[in-house]
C-alpha positions, 0 to 999 in steps of 0.5 A: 170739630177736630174732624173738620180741621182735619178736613182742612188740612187735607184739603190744603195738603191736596191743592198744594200737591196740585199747584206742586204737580202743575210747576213740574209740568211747567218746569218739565215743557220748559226743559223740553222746549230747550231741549227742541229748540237748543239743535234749531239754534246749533243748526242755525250756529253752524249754518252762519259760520258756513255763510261767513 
């Protein structure tokens, strides 16, 4: 009986590592994504002040 409430728990414990792994990654390809695409709008910044 205490066996299979073990069992539970660490079957809970791993899907949450999971679902704590998997908001990483998505915080991470968020950053990422700023990261690519801060310089676009930097160069598209720069190119407006030169047209004005």
């Amino acid at each position: 009986m205490l066996e299979k409430v073990y069992e539970v728990i660490d079957a809970i414990e791993r899907s949450n590592q999971i679902h704590h792994d998997r908001a990483i990654e998505k915080s991470f390809t968020f950053t990422a994504k700023m990261f690519t695409l801060i310089p676009i709008f930097l160069e598209i910044q720069s190119k407006k002040t030169v047209v004005s």
